[in-house]
N, C-alpha and C positions, 0 to 999 in steps of 0.2 A: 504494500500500500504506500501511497506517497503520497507526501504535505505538501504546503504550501502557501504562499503567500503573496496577495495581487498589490501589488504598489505601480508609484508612477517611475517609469522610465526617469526622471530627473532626480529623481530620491539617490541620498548616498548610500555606500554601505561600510563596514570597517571591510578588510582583508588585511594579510599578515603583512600586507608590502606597501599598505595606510587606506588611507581614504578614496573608493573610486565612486562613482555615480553608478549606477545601474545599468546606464545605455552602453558604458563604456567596461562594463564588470566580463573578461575573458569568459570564458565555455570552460566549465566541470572548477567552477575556482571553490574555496573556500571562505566563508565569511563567517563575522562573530555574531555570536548571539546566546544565549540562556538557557539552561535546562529545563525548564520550568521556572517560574517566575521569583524574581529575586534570589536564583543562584549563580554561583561562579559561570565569568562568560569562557566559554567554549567555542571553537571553531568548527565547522560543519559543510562539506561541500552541497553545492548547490549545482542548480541548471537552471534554465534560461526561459522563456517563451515569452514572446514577444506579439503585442496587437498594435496594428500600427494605425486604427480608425483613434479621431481624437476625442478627449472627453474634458469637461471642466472638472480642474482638480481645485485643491483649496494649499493656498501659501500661509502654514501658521508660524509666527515669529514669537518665541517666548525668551526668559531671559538667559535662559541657556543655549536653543539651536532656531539654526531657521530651516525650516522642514516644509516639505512639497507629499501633499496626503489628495489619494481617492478618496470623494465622500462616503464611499461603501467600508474606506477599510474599517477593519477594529485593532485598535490603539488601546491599550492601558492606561488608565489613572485611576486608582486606587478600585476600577472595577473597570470592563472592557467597555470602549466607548465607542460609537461611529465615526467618524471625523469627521460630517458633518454637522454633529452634536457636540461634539468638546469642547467648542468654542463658548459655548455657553456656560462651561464649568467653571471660565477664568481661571484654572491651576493646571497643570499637565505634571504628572509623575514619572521622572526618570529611575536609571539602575539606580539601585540601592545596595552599593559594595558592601565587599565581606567585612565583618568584624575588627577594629584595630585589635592588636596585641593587647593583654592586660597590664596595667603598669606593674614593676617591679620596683617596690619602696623601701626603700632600707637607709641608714644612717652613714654620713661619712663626712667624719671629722675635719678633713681638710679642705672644704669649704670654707672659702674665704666671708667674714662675717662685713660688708657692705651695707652702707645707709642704701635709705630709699630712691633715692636720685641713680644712684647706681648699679640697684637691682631695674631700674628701668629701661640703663641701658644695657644689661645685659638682655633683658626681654627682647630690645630689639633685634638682637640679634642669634634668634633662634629660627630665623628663615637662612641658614649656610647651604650656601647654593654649592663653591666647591672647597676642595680642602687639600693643601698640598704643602711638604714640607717647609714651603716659603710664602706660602700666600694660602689666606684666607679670604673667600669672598659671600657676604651674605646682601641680601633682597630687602628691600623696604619698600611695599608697594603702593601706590597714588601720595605719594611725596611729591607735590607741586608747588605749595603754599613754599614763598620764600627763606620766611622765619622761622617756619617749621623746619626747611633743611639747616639753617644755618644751627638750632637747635641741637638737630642730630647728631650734625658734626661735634659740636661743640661737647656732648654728653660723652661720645664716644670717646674723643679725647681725655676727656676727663676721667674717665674710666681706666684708659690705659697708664696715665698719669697716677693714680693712686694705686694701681696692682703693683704699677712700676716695672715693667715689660717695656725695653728698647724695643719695637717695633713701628714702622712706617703706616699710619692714619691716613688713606685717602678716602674724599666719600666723595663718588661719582655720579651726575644726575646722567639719565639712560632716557631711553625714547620711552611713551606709554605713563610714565607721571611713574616711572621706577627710579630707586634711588641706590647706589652700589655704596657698600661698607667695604673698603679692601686694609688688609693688614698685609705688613710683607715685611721679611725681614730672616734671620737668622735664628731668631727664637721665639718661633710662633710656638713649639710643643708645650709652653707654661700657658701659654694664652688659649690654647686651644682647651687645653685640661681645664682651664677655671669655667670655661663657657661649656665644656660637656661636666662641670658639676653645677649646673644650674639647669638643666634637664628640666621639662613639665615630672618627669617620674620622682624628680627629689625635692624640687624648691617646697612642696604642701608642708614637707616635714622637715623643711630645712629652717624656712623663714618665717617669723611675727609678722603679723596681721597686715602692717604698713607696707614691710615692704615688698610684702606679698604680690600689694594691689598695684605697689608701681610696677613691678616683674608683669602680671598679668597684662597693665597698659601699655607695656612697650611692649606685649606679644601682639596686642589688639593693632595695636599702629603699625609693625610691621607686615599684615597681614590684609589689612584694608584693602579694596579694590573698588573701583567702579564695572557693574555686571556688565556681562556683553552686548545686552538688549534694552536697558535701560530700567529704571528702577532705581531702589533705596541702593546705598553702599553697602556691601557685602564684604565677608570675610574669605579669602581665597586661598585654595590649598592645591599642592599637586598630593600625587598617591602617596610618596615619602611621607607628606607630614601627617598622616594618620593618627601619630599620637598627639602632636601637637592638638590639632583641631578635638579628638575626643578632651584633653584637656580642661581647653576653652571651653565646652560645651559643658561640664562639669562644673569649674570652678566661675560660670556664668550663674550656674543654677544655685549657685552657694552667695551669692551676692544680691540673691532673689530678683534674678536677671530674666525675662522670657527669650527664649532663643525660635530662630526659624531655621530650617535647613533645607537644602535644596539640592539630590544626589542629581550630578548629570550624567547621564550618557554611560559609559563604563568604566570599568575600572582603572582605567589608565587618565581617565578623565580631571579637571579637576574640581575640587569637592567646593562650594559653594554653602557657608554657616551665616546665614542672615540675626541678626541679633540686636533688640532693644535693649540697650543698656543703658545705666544710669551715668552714661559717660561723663566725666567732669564732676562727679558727685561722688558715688561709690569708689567709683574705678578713676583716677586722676591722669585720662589719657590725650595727648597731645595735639594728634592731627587733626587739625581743621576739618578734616572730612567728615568727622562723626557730627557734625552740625548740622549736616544733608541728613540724617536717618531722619525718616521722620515718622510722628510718632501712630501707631495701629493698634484703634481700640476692640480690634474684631479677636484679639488673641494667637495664637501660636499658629502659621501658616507653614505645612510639610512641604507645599510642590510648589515648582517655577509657576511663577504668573506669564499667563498670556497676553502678550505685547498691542497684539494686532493678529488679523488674517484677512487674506487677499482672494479674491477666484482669480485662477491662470487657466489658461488651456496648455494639457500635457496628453501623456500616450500612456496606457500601461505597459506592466510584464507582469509573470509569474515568477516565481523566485520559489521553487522546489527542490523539495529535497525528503530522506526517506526513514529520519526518526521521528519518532512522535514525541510530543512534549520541547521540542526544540524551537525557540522564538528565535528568528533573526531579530540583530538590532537597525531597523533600519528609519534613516533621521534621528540615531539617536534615541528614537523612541522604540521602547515594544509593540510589535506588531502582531496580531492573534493571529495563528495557523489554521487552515481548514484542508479538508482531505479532498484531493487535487482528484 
């Protein structure tokens, strides 16, 4: 018996060698998609069939992907929808990745004891992009606000200053409103050890209350983003930081924080933690960006909101294939299978 699944020719799909569109997706290829719904994504070969008469499909934009949908197909959000109907749910639900690691919390004395100023800039720099015996290079994301970078700079120095670690401070503004922390030098192995002993897994039982909240606010700041569809500011993660984001999500809830969360796409994707916080109040955090959240008295929102959606004319295909229970992921979203 053999499944399958009618989308529009314009629709993407993952394969192991990235991103193709469908019109363009080889004969007998492999594409990803899910065991059954919210599990590990899996690869699975497919085949082709193709109708080349046109039809009006619908263009929906949410804050995660911009997807090309048949009004007939069935899509996921939190229950199988038509996609001429989903529009009206305002939320679309993406993969919902596997579990972080559980933290491992234990005691270690050689943690250097830091005022609050300076547990904030280590918070900052728990986004380490790469690590190498002479440079260190970490991320600080939608740092556009002038004073806010000169800020950065300044903390970071400061910091390095009081550990007292000869190494070279550059902070680099990058395209995208990203901000580069680079260390470089001869004796990054002290500098690196102090900043992996302030880990999300030890600072809860490392530090008092204070300086807790500034660690937490220069995690918040390093981590901000503007979504890719438009919307409040959100908190953006690639797959590595797993723990980080479980973290924040934790020690949000502990500040009687409401948090929103938004899985996109798959796992490789990255994870999107929308969150009202008492910024400036509770949590003492810096970047001007947290001035845009704004505030939502409807309560706690799981899935992307939907931006906009357009009618286009497009063509379909079939996208078959021969186990059951197996969803391709295609736009992104799950698509429901029927027997071909």
């Amino acid at each position: 018996m053999n499944y399958g699944v009618v989308v529009s020719r314009d629709s993407f799909v993952f394969t192991r060698f990235g991103v193709v569109s469908v019109d363009q997706l080889p004969t007998n290829s492999e594409i990803l998609g899910v065991e059954g719904i919210g599990k590990h994504t899996r690869y699975n070969n497919v085949t082709l069939s193709f109708e080349e008469k046109t039809a009006t499909g619908i263009r929906l934009i949410t804050q995660a992907t911009d997807s090309v949908l048949l009004p007939h197909t069935l899509i996921f959000s939190e229950r199988p929808f038509k996609a001429e109907n989903i529009c009206s749910t305002n939320e679309v639900e993406f993969y919902n990745p596997a579990k972080p690691p559980d933290f491992k919390l234990g005691f270690d004395n050689e943690i250097l004891d830091l005022q609050p100023g300076n547990t904030y800039s280590i918070g900052l720099l728990s986004n380490i992009i790469s690590s190498s015996p002479k440079c260190l290079t970490f991320l600080v994301r939608n740092a556009t606000d002038p004073e806010y970078m000169k800020y950065v700079k300044q903390s970071v120095t400061n910091l390095v200053d009081i550990v007292n670690i000869k190494v070279k401070v550059r902070v680099k503004e990058g395209k995208l409103g990203h901000l580069w922390i680079i260390f470089e030098g001869d004796t990054l192995e002290e500098m690196k050890r102090i900043v992996d002993g302030f880990s999300p897994e030890k600072v809860c039982m490392k530090l008092s209350s204070k300086p807790l909240r500034e660690f937490v606010a220069g995690m918040l700041d390093a981590y901000i983003n503007e979504p890719l569809y438009g919307g409040d500011p959100v908190l953006m993660f690639s797959i590595k930081d797993s723990v980080q984001k479980r973290f924040l999500q934790n020690v949000l809830i502990l500040y009687d924080s409401r948090f929103y969360e938004t899985s996109c796409i798959t796992s490789y994707a990255p994870k999107f933690l929308e969150s009202e916080v008492m910024v400036g109040k509770k949590i003492p955090t810096k970047n001007p960006t947290w001035n845009d959240v704004s505030e939502d008295a409807e309560g706690p929102r799981l899935f992307s909101r939907i931006r906009s959606w357009l009618e286009i004319q497009t063509s379909s295909a079939n996208l078959i294939y021969e186990e059951e229970g197996f969803s391709p992921i295609v736009d992104g979203l799950y698509t429901y299978p029927r027997t071909i």
